[in-house]
C-alpha positions as MATLAB code, in Angstrom:
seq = 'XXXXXXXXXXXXXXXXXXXXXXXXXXXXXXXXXXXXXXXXXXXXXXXXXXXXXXXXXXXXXXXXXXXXXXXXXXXXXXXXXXXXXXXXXXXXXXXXXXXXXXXXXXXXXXXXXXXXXXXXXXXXXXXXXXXXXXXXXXXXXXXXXXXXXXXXXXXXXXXXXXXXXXXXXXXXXXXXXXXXXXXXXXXXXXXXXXXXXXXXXXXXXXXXXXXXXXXXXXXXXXXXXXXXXXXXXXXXXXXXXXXXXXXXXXXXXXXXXXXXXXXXXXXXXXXXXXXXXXXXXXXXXXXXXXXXXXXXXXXXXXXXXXXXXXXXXXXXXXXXXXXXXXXXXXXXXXXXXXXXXXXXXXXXXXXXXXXXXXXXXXXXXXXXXXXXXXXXXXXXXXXXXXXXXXXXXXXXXXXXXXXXXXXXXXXXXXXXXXXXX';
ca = [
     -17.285    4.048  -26.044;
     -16.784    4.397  -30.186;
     -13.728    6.631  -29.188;
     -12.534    4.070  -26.570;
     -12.529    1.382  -29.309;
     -11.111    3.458  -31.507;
      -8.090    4.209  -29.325;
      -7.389    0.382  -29.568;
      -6.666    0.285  -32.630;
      -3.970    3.225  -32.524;
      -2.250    0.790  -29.383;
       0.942   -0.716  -30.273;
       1.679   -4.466  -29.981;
       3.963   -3.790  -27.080;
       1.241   -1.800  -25.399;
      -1.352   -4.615  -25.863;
       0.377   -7.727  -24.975;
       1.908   -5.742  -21.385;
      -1.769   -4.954  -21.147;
      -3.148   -8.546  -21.147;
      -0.517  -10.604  -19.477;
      -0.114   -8.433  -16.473;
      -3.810   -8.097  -15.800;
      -3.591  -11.832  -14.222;
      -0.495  -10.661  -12.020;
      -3.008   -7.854  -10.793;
      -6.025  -10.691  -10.087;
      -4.188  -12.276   -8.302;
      -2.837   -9.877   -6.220;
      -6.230   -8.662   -5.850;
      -7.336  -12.138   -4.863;
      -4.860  -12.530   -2.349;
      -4.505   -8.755   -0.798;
      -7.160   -8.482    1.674;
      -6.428  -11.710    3.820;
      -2.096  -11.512    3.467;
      -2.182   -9.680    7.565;
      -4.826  -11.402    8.564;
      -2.842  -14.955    7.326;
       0.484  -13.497    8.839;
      -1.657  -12.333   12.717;
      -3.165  -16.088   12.375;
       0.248  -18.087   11.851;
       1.353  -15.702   15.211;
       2.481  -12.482   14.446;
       1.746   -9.672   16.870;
       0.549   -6.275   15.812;
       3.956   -4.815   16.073;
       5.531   -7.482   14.713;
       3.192   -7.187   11.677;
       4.254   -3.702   11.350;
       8.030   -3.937   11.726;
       7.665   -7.176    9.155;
       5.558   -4.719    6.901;
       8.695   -2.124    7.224;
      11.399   -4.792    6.563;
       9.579   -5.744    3.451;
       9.225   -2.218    1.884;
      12.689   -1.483    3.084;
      13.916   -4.429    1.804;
      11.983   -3.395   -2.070;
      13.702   -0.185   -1.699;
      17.193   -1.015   -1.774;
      16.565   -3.648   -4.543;
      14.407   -1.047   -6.673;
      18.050    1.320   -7.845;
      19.559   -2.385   -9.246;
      16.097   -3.242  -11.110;
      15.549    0.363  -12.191;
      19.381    0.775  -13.541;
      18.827   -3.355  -15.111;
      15.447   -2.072  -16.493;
      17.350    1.689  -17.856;
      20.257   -0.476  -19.194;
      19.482   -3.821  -19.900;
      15.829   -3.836  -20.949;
      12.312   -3.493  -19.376;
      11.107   -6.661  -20.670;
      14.235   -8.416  -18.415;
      13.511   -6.708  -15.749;
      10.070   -7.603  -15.652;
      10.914  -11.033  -16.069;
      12.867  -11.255  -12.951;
      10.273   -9.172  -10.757;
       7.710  -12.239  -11.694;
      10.089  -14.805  -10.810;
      10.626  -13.012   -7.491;
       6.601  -12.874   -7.342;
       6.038  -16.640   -7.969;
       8.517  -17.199   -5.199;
       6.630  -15.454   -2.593;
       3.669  -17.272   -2.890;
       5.165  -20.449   -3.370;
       6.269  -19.767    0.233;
       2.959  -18.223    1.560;
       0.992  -21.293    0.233;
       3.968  -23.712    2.321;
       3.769  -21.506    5.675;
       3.331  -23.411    8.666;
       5.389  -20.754   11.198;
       5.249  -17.183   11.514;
       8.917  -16.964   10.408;
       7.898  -17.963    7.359;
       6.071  -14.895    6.393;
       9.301  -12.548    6.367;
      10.909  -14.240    3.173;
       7.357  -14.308    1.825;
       7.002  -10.739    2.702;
      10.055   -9.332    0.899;
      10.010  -11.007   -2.418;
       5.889   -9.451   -2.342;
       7.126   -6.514   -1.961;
      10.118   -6.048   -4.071;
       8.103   -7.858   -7.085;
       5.124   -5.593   -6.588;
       7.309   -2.026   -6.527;
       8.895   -3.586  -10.053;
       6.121   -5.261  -11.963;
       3.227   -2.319  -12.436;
       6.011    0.674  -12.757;
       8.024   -1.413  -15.275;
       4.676   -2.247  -17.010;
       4.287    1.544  -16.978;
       7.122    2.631  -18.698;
       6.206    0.476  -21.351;
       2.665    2.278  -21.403;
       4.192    5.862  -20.925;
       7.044    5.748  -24.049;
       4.466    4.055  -26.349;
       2.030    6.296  -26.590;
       1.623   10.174  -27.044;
       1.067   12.817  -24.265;
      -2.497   14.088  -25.314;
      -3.475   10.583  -25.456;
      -1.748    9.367  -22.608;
      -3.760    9.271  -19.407;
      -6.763    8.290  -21.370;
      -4.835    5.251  -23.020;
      -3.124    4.129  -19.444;
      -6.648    4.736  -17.656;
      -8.088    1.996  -20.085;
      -5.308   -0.801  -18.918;
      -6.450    0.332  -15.192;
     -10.319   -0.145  -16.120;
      -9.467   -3.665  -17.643;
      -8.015   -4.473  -14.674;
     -10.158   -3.311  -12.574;
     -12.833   -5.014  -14.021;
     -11.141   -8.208  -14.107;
     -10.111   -7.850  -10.562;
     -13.670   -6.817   -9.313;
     -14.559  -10.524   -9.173;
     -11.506  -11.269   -7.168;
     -12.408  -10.652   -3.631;
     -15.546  -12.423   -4.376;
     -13.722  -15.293   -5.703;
     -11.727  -15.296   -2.639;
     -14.335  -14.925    0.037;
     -16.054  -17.952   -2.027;
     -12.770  -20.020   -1.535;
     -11.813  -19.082    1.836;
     -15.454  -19.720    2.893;
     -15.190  -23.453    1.328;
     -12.063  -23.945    3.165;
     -12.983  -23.322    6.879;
     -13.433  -19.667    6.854;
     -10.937  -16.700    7.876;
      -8.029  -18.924    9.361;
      -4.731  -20.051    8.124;
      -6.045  -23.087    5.951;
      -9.328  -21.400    4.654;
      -6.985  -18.489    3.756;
      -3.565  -21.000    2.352;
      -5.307  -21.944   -0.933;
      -5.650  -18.386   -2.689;
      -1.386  -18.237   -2.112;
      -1.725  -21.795   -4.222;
      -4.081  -20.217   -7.248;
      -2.084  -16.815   -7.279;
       1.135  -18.713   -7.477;
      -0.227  -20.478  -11.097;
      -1.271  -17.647  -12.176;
       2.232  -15.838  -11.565;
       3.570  -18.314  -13.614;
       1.473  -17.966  -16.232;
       1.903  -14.294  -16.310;
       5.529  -14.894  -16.808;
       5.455  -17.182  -19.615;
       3.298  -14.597  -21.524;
       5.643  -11.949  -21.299;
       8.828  -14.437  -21.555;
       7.448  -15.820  -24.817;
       5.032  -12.682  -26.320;
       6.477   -9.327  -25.895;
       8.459   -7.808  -28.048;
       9.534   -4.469  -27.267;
      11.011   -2.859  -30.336;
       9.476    0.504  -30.879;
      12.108    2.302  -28.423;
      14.586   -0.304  -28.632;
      14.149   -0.485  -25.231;
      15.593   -3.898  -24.750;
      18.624   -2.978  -26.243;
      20.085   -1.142  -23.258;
      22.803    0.363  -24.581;
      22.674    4.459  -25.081;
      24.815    6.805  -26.910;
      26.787    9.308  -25.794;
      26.916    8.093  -22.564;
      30.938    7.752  -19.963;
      32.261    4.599  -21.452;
      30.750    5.202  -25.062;
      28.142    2.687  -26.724;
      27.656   -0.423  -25.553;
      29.259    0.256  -22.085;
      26.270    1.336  -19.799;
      27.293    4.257  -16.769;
      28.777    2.838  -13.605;
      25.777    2.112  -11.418;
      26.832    5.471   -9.330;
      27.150    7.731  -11.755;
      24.122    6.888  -13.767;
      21.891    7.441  -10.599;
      24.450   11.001   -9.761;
      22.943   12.178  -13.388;
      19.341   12.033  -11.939;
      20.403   13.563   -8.529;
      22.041   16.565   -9.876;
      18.716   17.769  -11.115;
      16.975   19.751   -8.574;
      13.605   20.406   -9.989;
      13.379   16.604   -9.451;
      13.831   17.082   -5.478;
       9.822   18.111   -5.017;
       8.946   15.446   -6.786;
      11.020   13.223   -4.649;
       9.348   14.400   -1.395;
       6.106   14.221   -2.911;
       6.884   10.531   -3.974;
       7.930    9.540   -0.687;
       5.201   11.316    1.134;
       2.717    9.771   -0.724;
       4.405    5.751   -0.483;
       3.977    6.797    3.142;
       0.320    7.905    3.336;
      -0.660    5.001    1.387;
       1.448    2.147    3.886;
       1.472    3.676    7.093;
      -2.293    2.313    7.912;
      -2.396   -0.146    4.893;
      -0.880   -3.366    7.680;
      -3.896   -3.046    9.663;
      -6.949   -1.441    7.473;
      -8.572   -4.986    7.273;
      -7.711   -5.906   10.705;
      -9.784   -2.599   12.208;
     -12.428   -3.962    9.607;
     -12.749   -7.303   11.192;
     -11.071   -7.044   14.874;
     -13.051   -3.698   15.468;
     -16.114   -3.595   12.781;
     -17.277   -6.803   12.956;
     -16.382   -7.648    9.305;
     -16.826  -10.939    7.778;
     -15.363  -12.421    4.024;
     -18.747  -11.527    2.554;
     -18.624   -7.888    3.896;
     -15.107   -7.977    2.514;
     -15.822   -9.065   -0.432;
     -18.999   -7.087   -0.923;
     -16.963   -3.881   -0.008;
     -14.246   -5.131   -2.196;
     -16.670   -5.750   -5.448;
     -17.880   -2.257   -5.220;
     -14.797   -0.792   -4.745;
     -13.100   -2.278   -7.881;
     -16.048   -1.594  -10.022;
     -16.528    1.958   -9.241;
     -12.687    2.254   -9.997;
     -12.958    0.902  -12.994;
     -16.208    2.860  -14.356;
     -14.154    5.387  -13.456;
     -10.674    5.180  -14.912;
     -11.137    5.887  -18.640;
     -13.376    9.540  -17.707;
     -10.531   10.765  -15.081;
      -7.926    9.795  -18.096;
      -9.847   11.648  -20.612;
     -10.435   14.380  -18.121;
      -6.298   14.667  -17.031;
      -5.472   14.500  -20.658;
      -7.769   17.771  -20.637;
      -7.638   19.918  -17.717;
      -3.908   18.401  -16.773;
      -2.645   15.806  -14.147;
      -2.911   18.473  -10.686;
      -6.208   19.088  -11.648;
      -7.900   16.480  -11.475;
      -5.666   14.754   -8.750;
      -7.356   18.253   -6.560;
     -10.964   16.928   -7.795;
     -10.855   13.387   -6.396;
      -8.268   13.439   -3.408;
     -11.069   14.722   -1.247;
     -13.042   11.522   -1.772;
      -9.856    9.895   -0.058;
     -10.323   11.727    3.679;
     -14.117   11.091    3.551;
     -13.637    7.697    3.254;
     -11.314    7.672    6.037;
     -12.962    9.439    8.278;
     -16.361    6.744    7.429;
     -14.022    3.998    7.998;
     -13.267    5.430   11.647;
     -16.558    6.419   12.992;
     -18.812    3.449   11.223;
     -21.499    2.090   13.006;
     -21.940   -1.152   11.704;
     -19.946   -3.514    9.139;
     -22.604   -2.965    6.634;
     -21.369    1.200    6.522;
     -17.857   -0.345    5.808;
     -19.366   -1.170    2.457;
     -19.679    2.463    1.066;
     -16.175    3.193    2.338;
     -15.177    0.823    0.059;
     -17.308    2.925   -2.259;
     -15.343    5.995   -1.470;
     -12.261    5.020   -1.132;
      -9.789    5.810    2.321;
      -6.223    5.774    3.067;
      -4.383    2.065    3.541;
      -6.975    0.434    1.741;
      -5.947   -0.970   -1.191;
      -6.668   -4.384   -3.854;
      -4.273   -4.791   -6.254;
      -1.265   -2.406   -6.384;
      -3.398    0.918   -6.548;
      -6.276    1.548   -4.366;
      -9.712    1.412   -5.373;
     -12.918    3.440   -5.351;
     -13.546    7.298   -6.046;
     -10.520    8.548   -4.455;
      -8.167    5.850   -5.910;
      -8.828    7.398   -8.807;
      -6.329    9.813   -8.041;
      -3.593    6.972   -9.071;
      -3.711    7.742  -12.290;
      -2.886   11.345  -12.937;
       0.026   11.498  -10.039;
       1.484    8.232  -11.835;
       1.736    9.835  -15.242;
       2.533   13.275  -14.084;
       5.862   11.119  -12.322;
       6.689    9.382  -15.206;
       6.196   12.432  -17.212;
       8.899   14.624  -15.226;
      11.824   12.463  -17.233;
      12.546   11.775  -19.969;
      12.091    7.696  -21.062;
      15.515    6.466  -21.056;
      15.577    7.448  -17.503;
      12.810    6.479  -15.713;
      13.837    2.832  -14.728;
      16.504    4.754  -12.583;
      13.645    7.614  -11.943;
      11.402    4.691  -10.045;
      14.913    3.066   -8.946;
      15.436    6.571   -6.788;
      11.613    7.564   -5.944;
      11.400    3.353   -3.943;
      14.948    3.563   -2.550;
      13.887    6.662   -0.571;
      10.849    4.947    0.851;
      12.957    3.476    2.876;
      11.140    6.075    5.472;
       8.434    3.401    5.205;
      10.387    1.295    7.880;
      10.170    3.732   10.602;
       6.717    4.482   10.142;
       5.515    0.562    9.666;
       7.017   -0.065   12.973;
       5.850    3.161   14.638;
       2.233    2.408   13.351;
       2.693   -0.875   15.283;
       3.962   -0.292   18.095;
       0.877    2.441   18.105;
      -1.195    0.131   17.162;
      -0.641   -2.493   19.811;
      -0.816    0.682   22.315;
      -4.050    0.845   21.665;
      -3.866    4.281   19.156;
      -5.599    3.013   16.231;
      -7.405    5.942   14.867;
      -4.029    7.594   15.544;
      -2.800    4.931   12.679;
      -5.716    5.439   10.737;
      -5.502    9.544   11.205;
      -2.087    9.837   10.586;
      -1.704    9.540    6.303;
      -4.395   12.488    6.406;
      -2.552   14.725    8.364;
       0.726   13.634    5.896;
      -0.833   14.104    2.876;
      -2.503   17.610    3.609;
       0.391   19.349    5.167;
       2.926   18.120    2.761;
       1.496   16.736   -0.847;
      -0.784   19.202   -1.202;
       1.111   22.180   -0.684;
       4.180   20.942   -2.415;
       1.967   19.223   -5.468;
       0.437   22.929   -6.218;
       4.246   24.383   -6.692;
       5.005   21.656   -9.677;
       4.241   22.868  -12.868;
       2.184   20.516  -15.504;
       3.863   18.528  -18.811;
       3.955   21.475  -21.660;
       0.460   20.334  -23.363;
      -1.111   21.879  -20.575;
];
């Protein structure tokens, strides 16, 4: 703990205020995350309409994340990350007015081209202000305060949903109204606090670069720059792999929960608590212990935690059991941006170790390339619902498993670790 506190006072401004304005973005997508399919299915979308909707949306933030990564590489993080919480405070200014199901597509986009922009761009602040042997412990103490914060979220929401009729469209409509303050509140932090100097990362303007200072690369050629590196291509399929693993099952995780479990709000949010507090006990021990034994490492120590969970979250025998799942962690099930639980944990060592693999003037076009190619996601979103409403859920449940040990795995042992290691 001394050391911990100590750390803090070695953390730049930049680094600080990033930390405490976006850990209200993450509460209130954590208050908001495990009821936004269940609000869609109740306003009258269909399984596979949920998934194809679930596709468009991740589609739809992967051909906007190149033009916020190359804004972000070129015109400043701190802009970028302005506009991604405007985009955010738009979507749940519509969720909180939906009366149709049409109404959740628009709502559905802006969520998810705001959420693949906020966290990474909040990330590359983290990652270029601080020091590799330092790193994963410093980034694994924003993720505990988060996660700490955000454990009283799905409590909070259960609470408020329960006050306002229960699970159904108007019990669920009034956490869309609180996260939609709260996104605006986030954004006036960052618009008026944050001051990102240490880099001059706002300036966006690099040397040496076609068209000479002050004229950024055409939007083609600065991505073409990134491309032409091949030891990047692993990483790419690993990236991609991975974004499908995680939201191939995430649509309907909650729906098995309470369509086939027999959840409630209070199992919810009992299995939510747990899962957010054992993530965040957790975070600053697996930083200290990447910084350590290196980023693969311990990603190999906790993924394991992931397909037990899974597997619980398939064969339990009562709603209660759902509870440790949330405990261990599974596949699809997710508060907040990240994933929760013991085998969430692994978040944090794969994120550095990404960030890590360029260099910092490049990584808003890095994340710009790694979410364009998730465009996969689409195919697989609708294929998991038309599964789904076939009747193959444990296929849809199964499936990230089978991804992530045939192809992360093998691939993620072939990539070597940053030089400290």
């Amino acid at each position: 703990m001394s050391k911990t506190l100590e750390l803090l006072r070695f953390l730049s401004e930049e680094f600080k205020v990033t930390l405490f304005s976006v850990a209200f973005y993450s509460w209130s997508i954590s208050l908001v995350i495990q009821y936004v399919d269940l609000f869609a299915v109740m306003l009258g979308v269909s399984p596979a309409l949920l998934g194809l909707i679930a596709g468009i949306g991740q589609f739809s933030s992967s051909l906007a994340s190149p033009l916020m990564g190359w804004y972000a590489d070129f015109h400043g993080v701190k802009k970028a990350l302005i506009i991604a919480l405007i985009l955010s405070s738009c979507s749940f200014g519509l969720y909180s007015l939906s009366f149709s199901w049409w109404m959740i597509i628009p709502s559905v986009i802006l969520l998810n081209v705001s959420r693949m922009a906020i966290l990474p761009f909040a990330d590359i602040i983290f990652v270029g202000s601080t020091e590799a042997h330092y790193r994963a412990k410093a980034i694994g103490l924003t993720r505990a305060f988060w996660a700490s914060l955000n454990s009283s979220a799905p409590l909070m929401a259960a609470l408020i949903v329960i006050k306002f009729g229960g699970i159904s469209v108007e019990g669920i409509r009034p956490l869309f109204i609180v996260g939609l303050f709260l996104n605006l509140f986030v954004l006036f932090l960052i618009s008026r606090f944050l001051k990102l100097k240490s880099r001059n990362p706002d300036a966006g303007l690099h040397e040496g670069r076609t068209g000479g200072v002050g004229k950024p690369f055409g939007f083609i050629k600065a991505f073409e720059e990134l491309l032409g590196e091949k030891r990047l291509w692993r990483w790419i399929v690993i990236s991609i792999v991975r974004r499908l693993s995680m939201s191939i099952s995430s649509a309907f995780t909650y729906i098995w929960m309470v369509s086939i479990k027999g959840a409630d709000a209070n199992i919810l949010g009992a299995l939510g608590l747990i899962g957010m507090i054992t993530w965040a006990i957790l975070q600053v021990p697996v930083g200290i212990l990447a910084d350590k034994i290196g980023r693969r490492k311990t990603f190999f120590l906790f993924e394991p935690f992931l397909y037990i969970g899974t597997i619980l979250l398939i064969l339990a025998q009562s709603p209660e059991q759902l509870i440790l799942v949330g405990l261990l962690g599974a596949f699809g099930l997710m508060l907040g941006t990240e994933g929760f639980g013991i085998g969430g944990s692994i978040f944090l060592p794969m994120m550095i170790l990404t960030w890590e693999v360029v260099p910092e003037e490049k990584r808003g076009r890095w994340h710009g390339i790694i979410s364009f190619l998730s465009f996969f996601n689409l195919l697989f979103s609708a294929l998991a619902g038309l599964m789904w409403q076939e009747g193959l859920m444990i296929q849809v449940l199964v499936l990230p498993m089978i991804l992530e040990a045939l192809f992360v795995i093998p691939l993620l042992l072939t990539v070597p670790e940053p030089e400290q290691f």
